[in-house]
N, C-alpha and C positions, 0 to 999 in steps of 0.2 A: 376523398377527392378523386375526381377521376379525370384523366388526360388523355383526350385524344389528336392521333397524329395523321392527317390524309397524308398518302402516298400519290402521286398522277404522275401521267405518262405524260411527256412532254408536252409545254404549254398552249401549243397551236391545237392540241384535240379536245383537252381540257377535260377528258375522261377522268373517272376515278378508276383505280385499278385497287387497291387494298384502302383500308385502315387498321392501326394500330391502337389500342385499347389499354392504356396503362392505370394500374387501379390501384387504391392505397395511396394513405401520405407517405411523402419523399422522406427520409431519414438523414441523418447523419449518420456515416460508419462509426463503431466503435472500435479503437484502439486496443489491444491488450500491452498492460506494461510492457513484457517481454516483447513485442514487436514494434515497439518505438524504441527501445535501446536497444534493438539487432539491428534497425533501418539507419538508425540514430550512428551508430558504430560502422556502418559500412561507409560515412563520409571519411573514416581514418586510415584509410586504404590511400597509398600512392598513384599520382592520378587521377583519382575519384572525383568524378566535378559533381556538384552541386544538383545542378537541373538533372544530372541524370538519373542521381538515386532516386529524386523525387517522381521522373515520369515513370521510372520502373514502378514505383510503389503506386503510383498513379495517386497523388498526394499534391497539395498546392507548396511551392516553396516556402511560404510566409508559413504555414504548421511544420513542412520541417525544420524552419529557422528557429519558429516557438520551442519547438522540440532541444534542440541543439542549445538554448539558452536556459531552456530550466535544468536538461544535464550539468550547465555549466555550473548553472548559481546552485546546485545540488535538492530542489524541488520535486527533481524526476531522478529514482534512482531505484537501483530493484531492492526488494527489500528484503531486509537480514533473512538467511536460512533461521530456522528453529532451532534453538538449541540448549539445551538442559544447561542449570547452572548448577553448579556443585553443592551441595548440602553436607552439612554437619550436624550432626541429631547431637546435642550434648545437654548434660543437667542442668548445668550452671552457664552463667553469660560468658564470655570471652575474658571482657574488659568490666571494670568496673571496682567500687566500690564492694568488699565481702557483707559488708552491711546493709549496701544498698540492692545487690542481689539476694541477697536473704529474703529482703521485704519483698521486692520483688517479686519471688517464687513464693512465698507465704499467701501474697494479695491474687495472685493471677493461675496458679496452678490448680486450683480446680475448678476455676472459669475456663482455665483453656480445655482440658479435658474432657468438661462436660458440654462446653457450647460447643464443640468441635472449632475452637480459634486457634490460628498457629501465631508462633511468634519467631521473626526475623531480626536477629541480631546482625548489624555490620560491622567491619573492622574497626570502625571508629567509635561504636560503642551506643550507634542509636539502633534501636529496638522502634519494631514494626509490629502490632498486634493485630492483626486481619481476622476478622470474625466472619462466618458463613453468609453472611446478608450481600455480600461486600462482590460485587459480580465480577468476572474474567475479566472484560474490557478494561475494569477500573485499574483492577490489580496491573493488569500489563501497564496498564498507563505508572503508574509510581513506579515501578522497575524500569521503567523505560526513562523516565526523569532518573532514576536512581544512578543506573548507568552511566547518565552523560552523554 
């Protein structure tokens, strides 16, 4: 797409003096998280009106208001640092039946060792066997339900 803009000198000559030559389609700006909860956050300032954070950021009000309502209802928020969970490397389960992890470790200990599968015991006593196939994303996704 290309857009052009005449410039003339006042209407009584009706001369062309420039044009302007604007080329490319028009975009929408992109957002980075952190710069909508920095702009987001400067309405909590004493004082602080509205229209102004918005002409500062040169931003229509109705997206900072969108802005300000997904903060609210928790849609927009930064997301967790990264951070290692603690591990316990042990032989035997935690919890359980001495029977039941017996079989257990009889059935699965040299499938885990040899497929390269790990297995995650929680406090409550359910057990996670994650085999190599099993992608990053996934995984984060069930620890991330896991969590809560």
């Amino acid at each position: 797409m290309i857009l052009a803009a005449l410039v003339s000198v006042p209407p009584r000559t009706g001369l062309i003096v420039g044009m302007e030559i604007i080329t490319g389609s028009e975009r929408r700006r992109r957002w980075r998280l952190e710069d909508k909860l920095r702009i987001v956050a400067e309405l909590a300032g004493p004082g602080v009106r509205f229209v102004d954070v918005a002409r500062r950021h040169d931003l229509s009000r109705g997206l900072l208001w969108n802005w300000c309502r997904q903060v609210r209802d928790g849609t927009l928020r930064a997301e967790p640092a990264p951070m290692f969970l603690p591990v316990r490397v042990a032989r035997e389960a935690v919890s359980g039946d001495p029977c039941e992890r017996a079989a257990r470790r009889a059935s699965c200990a040299d499938a885990t060792l040899a497929d390269g599968r790990i297995e995650i015991t929680l406090t409550d006593g359910t057990a996670l066997r994650i085999g190599r196939d099993v992608s990053l994303v996934m995984l984060r996704r069930v620890m991330t339900v896991l969590r809560g």
